[in-house]
C-alpha positions as CSV (number, residue, x, y, z in Angstrom):
1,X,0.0,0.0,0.0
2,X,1.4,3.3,-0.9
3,X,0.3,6.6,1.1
4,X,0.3,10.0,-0.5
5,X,1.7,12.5,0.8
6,X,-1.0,14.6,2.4
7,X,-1.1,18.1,2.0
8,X,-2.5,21.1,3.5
9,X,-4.8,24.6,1.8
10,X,-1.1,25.8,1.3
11,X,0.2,23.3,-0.3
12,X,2.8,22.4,2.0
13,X,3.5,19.0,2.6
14,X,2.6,17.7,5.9
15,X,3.0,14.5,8.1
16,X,2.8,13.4,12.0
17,X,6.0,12.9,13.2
18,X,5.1,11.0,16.5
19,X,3.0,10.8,19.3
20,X,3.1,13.8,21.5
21,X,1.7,11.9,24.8
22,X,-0.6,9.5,25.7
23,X,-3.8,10.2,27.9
24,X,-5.9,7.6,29.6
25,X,-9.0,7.9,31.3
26,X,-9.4,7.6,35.0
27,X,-12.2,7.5,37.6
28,X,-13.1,11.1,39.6
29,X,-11.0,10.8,42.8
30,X,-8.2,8.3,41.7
31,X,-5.4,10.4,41.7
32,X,-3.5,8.9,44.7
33,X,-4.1,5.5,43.0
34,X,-2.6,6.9,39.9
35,X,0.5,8.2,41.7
36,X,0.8,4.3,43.3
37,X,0.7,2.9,40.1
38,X,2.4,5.3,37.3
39,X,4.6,6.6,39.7
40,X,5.7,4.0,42.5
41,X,4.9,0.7,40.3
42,X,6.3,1.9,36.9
43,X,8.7,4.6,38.0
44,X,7.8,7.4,35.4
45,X,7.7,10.9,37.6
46,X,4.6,12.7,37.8
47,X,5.0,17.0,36.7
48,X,2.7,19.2,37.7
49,X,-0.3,19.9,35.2
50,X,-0.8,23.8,34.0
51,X,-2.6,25.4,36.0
52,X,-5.7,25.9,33.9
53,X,-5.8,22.5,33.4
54,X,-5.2,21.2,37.1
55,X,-9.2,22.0,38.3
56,X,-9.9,19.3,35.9
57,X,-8.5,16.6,38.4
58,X,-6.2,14.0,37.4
59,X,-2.3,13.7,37.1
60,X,0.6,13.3,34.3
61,X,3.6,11.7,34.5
62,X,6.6,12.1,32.3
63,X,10.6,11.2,31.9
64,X,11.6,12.6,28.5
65,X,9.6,11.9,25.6
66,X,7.7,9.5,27.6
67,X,4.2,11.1,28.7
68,X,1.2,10.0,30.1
69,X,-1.5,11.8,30.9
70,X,-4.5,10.9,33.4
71,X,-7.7,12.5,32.8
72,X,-10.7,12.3,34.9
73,X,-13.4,11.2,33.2
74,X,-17.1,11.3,35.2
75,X,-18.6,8.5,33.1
76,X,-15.5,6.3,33.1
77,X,-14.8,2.5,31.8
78,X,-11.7,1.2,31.7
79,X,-9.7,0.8,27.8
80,X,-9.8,-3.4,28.2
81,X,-8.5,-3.5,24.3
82,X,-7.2,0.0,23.3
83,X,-3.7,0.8,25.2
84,X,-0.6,2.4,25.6
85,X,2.6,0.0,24.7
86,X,5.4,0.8,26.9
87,X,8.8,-0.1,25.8
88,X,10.9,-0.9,29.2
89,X,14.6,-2.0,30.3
90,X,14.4,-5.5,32.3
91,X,11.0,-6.1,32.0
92,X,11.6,-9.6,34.0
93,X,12.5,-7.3,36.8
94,X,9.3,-4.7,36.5
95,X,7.1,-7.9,36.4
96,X,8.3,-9.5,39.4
97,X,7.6,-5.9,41.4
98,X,4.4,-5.3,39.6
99,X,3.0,-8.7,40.7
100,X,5.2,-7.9,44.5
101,X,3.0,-4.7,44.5
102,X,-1.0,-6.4,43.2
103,X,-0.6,-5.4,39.6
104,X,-0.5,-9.2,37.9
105,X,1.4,-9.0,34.8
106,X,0.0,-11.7,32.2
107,X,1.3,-13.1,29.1
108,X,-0.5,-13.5,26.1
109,X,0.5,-14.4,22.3
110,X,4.4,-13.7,21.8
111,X,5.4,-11.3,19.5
112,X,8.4,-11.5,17.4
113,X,11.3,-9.8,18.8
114,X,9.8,-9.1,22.1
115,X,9.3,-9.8,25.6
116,X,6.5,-8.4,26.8
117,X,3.3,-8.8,29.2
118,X,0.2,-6.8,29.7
119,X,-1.1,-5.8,33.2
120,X,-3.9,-3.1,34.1
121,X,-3.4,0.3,35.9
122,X,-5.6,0.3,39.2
123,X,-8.5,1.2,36.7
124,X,-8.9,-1.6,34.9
125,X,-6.7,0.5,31.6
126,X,-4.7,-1.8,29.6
127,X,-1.1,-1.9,29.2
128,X,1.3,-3.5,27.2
129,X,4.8,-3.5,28.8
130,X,7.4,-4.6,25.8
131,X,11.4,-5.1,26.0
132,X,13.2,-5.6,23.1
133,X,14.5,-9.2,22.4
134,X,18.1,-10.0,21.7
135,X,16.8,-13.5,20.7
136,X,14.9,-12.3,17.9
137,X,12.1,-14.6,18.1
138,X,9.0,-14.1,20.2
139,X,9.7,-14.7,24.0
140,X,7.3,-14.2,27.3
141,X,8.8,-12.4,30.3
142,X,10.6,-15.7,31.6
143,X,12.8,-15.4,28.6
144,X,11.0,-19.2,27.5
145,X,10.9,-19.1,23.7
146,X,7.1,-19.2,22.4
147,X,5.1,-21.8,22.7
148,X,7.9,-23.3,25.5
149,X,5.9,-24.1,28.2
């Protein structure tokens, strides 16, 4: 499949270059659940939100170009399918304190080139938590090859 090039009134060229941040939904009042989680659990620091933004409730957290932003959300239900893939160092060591802190990582299909294991923030949001594999072939968070077990 080949994509044009989409271009604006100007005729300028334009493209997306990435993904600025990434914002989940969250229950009113889960804030200090969110700090446990994306901040204790997964390590990523919260900042503080602008102020015209902060009455809104809810928290971000970011290290670099890694953002992710909690919004509150009055008639919330958790993303079960849709999520945020994380890319992590050691994910064998972030599992074992995920599951130490109530947070039960799971594995499901392998996918080439990857550890990786899924586990839920305290709201039932999906995550995917992925660490690049020097094998090459599709491995779960033990480091047994696919389809080992």
């Amino acid at each position: 499949m080949i994509a044009a090039e989409p271009t604006h009134g100007s005729g300028r060229t334009m493209h997306i270059e990435r993904i600025e941040h990434v914002q989940l939904a969250m229950p009113p009042g889960g804030e200090a659940r969110a700090r446990e989680f994306y901040g204790r659990a997964l390590g990523i620091p919260e900042v503080p939100k602008p102020p015209h933004l902060a009455s809104r409730g809810g928290c971000w957290f970011e290290r670099g170009e890694l953002k992710i932003h909690l919004g509150v959300d009055p008639d919330f239900r958790p993303a079960r399918k849709a999520h945020a893939a994380l890319l992590v160092r050691d994910l064998r060591t972030l599992a074992t304190t995920l599951g130490s802190l109530g947070y039960a990582p799971r594995e499901e299909q392998p996918l080439q080139g990857y550890l990786r294991v899924y586990v839920d923030d305290p709201f039932g949001n999906r995550l995917e938590l992925l660490e690049r594999s020097a094998q090459g072939a599709g491995v779960d968070a033990r480091g047994a090859a696919a389809g080992s077990r």
